[in-house]
C-alpha positions in Angstrom: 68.2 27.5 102.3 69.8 26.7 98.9 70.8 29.5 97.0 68.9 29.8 93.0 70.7 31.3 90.2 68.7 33.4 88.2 69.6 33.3 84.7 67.6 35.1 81.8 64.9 34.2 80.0 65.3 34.7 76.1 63.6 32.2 73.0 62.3 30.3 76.0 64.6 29.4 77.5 66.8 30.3 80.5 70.4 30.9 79.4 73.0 32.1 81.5 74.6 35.5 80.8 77.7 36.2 78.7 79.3 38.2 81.1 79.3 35.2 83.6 78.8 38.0 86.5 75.9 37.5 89.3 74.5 39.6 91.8 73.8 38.5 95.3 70.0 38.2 96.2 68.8 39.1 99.8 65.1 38.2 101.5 64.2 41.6 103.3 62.8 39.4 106.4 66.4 38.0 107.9 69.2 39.5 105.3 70.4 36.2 104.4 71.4 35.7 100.5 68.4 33.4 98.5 69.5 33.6 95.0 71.9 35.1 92.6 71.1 37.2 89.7 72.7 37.4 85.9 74.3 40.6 85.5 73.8 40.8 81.7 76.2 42.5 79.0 75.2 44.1 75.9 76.0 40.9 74.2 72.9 39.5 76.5 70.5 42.5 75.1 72.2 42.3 71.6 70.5 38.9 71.9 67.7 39.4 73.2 66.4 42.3 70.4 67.2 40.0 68.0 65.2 37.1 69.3 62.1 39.4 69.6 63.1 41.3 66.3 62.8 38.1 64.8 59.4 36.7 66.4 57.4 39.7 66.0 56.7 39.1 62.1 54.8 36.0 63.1 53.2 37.0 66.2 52.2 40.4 64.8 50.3 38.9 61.7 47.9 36.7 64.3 44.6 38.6 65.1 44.2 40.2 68.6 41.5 37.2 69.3 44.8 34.9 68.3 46.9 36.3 70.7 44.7 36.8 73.6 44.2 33.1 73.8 47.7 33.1 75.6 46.3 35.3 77.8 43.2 33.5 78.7 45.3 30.3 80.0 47.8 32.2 81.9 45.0 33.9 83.6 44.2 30.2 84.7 47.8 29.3 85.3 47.9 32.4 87.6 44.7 31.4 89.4 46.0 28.1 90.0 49.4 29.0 91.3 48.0 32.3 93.3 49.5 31.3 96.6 53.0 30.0 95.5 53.3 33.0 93.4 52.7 35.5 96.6 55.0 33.4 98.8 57.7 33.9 96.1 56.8 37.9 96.5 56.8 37.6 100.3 60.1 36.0 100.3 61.8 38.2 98.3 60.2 41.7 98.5 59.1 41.4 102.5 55.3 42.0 101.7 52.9 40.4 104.3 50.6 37.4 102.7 47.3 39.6 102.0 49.4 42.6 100.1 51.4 39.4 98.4 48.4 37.7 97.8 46.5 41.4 96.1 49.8 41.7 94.3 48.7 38.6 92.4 45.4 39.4 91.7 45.9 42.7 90.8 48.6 41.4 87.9 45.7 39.1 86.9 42.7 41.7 86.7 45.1 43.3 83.9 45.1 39.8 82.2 41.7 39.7 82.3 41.4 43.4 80.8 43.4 42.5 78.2 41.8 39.6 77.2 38.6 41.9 76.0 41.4 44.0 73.5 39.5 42.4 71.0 36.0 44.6 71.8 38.7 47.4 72.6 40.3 48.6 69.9 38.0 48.9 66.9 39.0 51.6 64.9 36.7 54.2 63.1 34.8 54.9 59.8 33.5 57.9 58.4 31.9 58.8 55.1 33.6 62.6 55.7 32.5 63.9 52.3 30.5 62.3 49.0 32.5 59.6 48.0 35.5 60.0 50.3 36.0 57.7 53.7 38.1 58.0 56.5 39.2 54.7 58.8 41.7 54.5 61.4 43.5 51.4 62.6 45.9 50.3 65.4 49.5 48.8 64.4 51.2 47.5 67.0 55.4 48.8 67.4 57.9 46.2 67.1 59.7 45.4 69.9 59.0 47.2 73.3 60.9 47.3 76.7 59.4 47.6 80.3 61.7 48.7 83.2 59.8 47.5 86.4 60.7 48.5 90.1 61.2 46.3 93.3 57.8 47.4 95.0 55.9 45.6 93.0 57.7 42.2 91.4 54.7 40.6 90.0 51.6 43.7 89.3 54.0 46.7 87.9 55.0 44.5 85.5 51.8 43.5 84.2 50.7 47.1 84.0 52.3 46.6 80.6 53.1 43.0 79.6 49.8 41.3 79.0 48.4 44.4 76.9 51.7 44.9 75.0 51.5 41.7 73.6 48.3 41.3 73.0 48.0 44.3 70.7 50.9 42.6 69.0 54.1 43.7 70.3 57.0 41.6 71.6 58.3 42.4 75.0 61.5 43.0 76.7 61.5 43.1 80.6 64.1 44.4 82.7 63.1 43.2 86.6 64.8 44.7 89.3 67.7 42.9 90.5 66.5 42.8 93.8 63.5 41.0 93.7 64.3 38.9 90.4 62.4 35.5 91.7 58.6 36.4 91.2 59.2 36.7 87.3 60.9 33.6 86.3 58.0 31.4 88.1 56.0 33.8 85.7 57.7 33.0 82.7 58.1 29.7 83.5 54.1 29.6 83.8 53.9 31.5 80.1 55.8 28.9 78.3 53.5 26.0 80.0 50.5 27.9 78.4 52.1 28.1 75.0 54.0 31.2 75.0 55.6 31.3 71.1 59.5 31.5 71.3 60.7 35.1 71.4 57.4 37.0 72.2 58.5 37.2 76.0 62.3 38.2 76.8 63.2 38.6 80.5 67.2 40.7 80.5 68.5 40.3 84.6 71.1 43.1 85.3 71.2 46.7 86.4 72.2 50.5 84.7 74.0 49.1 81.9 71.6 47.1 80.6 69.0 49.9 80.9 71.4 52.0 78.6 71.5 49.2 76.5 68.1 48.4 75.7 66.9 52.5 75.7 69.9 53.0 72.6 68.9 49.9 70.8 67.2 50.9 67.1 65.0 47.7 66.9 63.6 48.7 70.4 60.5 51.3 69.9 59.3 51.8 73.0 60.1 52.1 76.7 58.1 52.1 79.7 59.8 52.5 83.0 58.8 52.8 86.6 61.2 54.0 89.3 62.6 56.9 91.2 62.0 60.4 89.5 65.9 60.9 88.9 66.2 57.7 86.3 63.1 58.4 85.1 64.2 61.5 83.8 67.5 60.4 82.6 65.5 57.3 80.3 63.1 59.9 79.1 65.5 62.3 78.0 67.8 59.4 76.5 64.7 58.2 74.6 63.6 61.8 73.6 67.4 62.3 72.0 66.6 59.4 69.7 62.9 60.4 69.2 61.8 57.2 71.0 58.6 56.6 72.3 58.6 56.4 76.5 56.9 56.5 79.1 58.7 56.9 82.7 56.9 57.1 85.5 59.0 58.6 89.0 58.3 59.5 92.4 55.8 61.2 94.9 54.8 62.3 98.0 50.8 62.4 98.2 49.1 64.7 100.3 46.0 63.8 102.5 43.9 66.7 103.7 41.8 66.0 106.6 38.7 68.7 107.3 36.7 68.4 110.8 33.8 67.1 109.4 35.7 64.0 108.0 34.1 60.6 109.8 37.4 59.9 112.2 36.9 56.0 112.4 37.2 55.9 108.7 39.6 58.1 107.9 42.1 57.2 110.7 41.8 53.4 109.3 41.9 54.5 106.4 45.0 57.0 106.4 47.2 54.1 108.5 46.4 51.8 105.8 47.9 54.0 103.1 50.9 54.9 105.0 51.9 51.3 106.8 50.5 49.1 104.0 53.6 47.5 101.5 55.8 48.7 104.5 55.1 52.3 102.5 57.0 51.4 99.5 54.5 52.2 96.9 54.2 55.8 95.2 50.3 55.8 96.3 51.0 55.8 99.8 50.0 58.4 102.3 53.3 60.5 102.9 51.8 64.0 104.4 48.8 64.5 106.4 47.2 67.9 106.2 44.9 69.0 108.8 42.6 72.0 108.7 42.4 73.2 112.5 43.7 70.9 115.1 41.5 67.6 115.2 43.2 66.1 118.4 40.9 63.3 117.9 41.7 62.2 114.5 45.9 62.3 115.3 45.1 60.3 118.8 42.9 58.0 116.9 45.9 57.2 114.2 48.5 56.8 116.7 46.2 54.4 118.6 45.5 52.2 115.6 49.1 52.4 114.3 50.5 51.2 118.0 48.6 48.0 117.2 50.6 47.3 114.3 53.0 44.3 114.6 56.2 43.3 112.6 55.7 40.3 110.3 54.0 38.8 107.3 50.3 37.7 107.7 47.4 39.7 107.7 47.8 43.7 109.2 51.7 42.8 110.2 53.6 45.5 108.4 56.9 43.8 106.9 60.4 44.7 106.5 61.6 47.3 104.2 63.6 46.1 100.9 67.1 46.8 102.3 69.8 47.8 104.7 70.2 51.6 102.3 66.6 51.6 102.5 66.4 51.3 105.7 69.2 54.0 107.1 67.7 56.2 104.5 64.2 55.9 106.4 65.7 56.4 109.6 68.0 59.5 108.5 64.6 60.9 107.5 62.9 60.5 111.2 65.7 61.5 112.9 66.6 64.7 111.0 63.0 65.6 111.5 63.6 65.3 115.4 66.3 67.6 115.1 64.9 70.0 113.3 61.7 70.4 116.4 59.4 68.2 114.8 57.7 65.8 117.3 57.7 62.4 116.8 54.3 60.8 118.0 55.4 57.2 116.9 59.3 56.0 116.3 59.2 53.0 114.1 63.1 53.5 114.7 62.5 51.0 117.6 62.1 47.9 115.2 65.8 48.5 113.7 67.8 48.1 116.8 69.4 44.4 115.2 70.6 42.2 117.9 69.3 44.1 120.9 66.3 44.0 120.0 63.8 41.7 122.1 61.8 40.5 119.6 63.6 37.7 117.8 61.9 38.8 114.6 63.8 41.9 114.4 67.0 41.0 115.0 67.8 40.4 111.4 66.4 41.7 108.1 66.0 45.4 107.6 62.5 45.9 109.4 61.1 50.1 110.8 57.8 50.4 112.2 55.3 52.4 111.6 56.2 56.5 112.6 54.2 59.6 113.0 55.5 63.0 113.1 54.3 66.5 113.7 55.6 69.3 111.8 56.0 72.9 112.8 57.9 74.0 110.1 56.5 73.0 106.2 59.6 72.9 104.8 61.4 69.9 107.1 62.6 67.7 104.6 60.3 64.7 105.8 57.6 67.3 104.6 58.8 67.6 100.9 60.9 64.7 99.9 59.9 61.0 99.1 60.8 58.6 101.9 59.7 55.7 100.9 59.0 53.9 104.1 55.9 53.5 106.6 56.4 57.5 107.6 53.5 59.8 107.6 54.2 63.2 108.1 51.6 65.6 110.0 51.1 69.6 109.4 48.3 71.9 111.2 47.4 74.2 108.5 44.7 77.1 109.3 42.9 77.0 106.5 42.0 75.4 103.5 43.8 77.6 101.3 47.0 77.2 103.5 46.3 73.2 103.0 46.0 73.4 98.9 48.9 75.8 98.6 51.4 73.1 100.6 49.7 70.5 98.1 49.9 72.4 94.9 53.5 73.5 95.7 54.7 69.5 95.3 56.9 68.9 92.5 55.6 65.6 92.0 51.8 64.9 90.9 51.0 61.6 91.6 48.3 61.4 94.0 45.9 63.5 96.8 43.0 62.8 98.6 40.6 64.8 100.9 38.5 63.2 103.6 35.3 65.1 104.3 31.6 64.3 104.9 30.7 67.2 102.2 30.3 67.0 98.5 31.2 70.8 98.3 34.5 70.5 99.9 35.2 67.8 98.1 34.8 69.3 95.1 36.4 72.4 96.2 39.8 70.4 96.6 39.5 68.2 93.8 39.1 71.2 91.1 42.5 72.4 92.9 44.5 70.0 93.7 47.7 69.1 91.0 48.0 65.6 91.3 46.7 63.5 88.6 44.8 60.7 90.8 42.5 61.9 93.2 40.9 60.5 96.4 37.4 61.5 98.0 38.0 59.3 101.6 39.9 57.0 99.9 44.3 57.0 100.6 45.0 55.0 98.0 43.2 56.3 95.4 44.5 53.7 92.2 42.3 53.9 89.3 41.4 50.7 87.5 41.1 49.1 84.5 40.0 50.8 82.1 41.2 53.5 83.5 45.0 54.2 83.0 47.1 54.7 85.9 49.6 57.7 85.9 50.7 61.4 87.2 51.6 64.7 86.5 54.6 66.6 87.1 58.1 65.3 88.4 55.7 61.8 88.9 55.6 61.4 85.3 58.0 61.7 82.1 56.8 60.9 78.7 53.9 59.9 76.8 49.8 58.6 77.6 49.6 56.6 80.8 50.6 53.3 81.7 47.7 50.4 81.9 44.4 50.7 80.5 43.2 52.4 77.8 46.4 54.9 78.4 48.4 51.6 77.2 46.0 50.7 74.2 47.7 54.0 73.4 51.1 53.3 74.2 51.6 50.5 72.9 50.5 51.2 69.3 50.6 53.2 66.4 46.9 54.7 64.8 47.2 54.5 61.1 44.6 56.7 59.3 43.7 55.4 55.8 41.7 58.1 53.6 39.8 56.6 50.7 38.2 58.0 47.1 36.7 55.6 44.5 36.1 56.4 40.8 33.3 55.7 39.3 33.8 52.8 36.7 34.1 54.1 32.3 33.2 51.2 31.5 29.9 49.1 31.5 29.7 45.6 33.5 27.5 43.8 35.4 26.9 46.5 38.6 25.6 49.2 35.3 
């Protein structure tokens, strides 16, 4: 396999970094080294504000229906080039080829939302008293910087890139050096459909260039999606310099299962969310609540999780993104063992390397899917985010035992509670704190127009990302308050 060096993508073109400095790139699957990554310098993001300093004049005077044009032909160009873009993500991320393949689509559905910005973001007018008017009107900011994670290569990052632009912005995006691939076929599509020069920067590289880009006075806004410690650190460096930001961090979501839930659907269901991306999304199932015992429900997800099989294609679970990742995951499970929890499942099985039997896992950085039952709520596999195809299992006695466990998360990204009754349901949705819910659904993602974001530790900073929580982002609302006199003199209208 020969080995692509990733360079960054500023004034389009690719340019190589002034540091000179690269990064090795691994594929998730077998471990072995598939590209190498700029590790850009402040000279490199000195740059690259200046390029998009200097085109966002010109592309902020077009009209929205100017810009969106752009949009409307990479929609196309992603349409056409759907399954080499999710190969790409498979390769480089681990995702199987139907997560790889929604990955693609889902990047493309906020295309297509952005596309109708035009219809979107009328402002107002008011006569508010005799012969006085009030208006309000969108400006877009300058130039704006998105942070994305390694989950998602492709659909985190356009959570913000096609609406940011579109209202009139030029972006700055910052991948993750460890799955740097997926973007540059992306940007390499944007230039064929006519991208202006400077509108789209992509900066490779890692903390530094973060710092960089956060302190920079011609940047105005930052978005940022990660692990709740940095997020935290980029809100507060923003805050200090009265920056617009938006940082979204970690989770772990709570499922509550009552005995009248429908078991077939809500075992296939919870499996999904916790095995699906390998668990590395901050949607996925992490604890499983149950009200009373429900023996059948617990022997039902074991049984459809024992199916599972390591690989790519369709219901395979992949590997995870790394060799940390991995000993992190497994630290989790076995700590949990120690501490009396029983483990129903150990995924721990698929990690052995070379002894294992299946050729597959022999290399890469690859855990199955693992149940656990708690006895004690306060086992860290209970309360921290793992970040791997884990799902935790506690036997509460009540429901008010169930929303206290739930309500006493740090985070606030996401619940859900399966239940055949519109009452409970309710019940749990008026109490739980996490800002998107589920009603017998684990993965409970809102969509466009609706913005996507949570509440406590889960989220830093202002609005929500995507949607109509980036409309609001991504600009600035101008108000313009308006008298008239009367004319002295007589003309043509008197």
């Amino acid at each position: 396999m020969s080995i692509k060096i990733i360079n960054n993508f500023i004034n389009n073109e690719f340019i190589e970094s002034k540091s000179g400095q690269y990064l090795d790139v691994q594929t998730p699957k077998t471990g072995e080294i598939i590209a190498r990554v700029a590790l850009s310098n402040n000279e490199d993001v000195e740059f690259a504000v200046e390029t998009a300093h200097n085109a966002y004049q010109n592309w902020s005077s077009q009209t929205v229906k100017t810009r969106v044009q752009l949009l409307f032909k990479i929609k196309h160009l992603i349409e056409t080039h759907r399954m080499e873009l999710a190969e790409i993500i498979m390769l480089e991320h681990g995702k199987n080829r139907t997560e790889a393949l929604a990955e693609v689509d889902k990047a493309n559905e906020t295309v297509e939302y952005a596309t109708s910005l035009p219809q979107l973001i009328q402002g107002k007018w008011l006569e508010v008293s005799r012969g006085v008017t009030c208006c309000d009107k969108r400006d877009p900011l300058g130039v704006v910087v998105s942070i994305v994670p390694f989950n998602f290569p492709m659909m985190v990052p356009f959570w913000t890139l096609p609406i940011a632009i579109a209202l009139g912005n030029c972006m700055i995006i910052k991948p993750s050096e460890k799955v740097p691939l997926t973007l540059v076929r992306v940007m390499e599509l944007f230039k064929q459909a006519g991208l202006p020069a400077g509108v789209i920067q992509l900066v490779n590289g890692t903390a530094n260039v973060v710092e960089a880009l956060c302190d920079h006075p011609n940047v105005k806004a930052v978005s940022f999606v990660g692990t709740t410690r940095v997020a935290d650190l980029i809100a507060r460096r923003c805050r200090n310099l009265n920056k617009r930001c938006l940082a979204l961090g970690g989770a772990k979501n709570h499922l509550i299962a009552v005995p009248d839930c429908d078991v077939e659907m809500t075992s296939s269901d919870i499996v999904a969310s916790y095995t699906g991306c390998a668990g590395q999304r901050c949607m996925a199932a992490s604890v499983l609540l149950l009200i009373g015992e429900q023996q059948n429900l617990i022997n039902k997800i074991i049984e459809k999780s024992n199916l599972i099989v390591p690989g790519q294609e369709n219901a395979q679970v992949g590997p995870v993104i790394d060799e940390p990742s991995k000993n992190k995951i497994i630290g989790y499970i076995e700590a949990a063992e120690k501490l009396g929890a029983q483990i129903l499942l150990n995924g721990t099985k698929w990690s052995n390397g070379s002894q294992n039997e299946n050729t597959l896992l022999q290399k890469g950085f690859w855990v199955g899917p693992t149940v656990i039952l708690h006895s004690n709520k306060s086992d860290p596999a209970m309360v921290d985010e793992i970040f791997g195809p884990v799902l935790s299992i506690y036997k509460c006695a009540s429901k008010e035992e169930a929303i206290e466990i739930e309500n006493s998360c740090a985070y606030g990204n996401a619940a859900a509670i399966y239940t055949s009754s519109g009452a409970v349901a309710e019940w749990f949705t008026k109490r739980f704190t996490a800002a998107m819910m589920g009603v017998n659904i684990g993965i409970p993602v809102p969509r466009e127009p609706f913005s996507f974001g949570g509440m406590g530790t889960s989220k830093f900073g202002d609005f929500d990302i995507t949607g109509d929580g980036a409309i609001e982002f991504f600009t600035l609302r101008k108000k313009i308050t308006t008298k008239w006199t009367l004319p002295t003199e007589k003309n043509w209208m008197n």
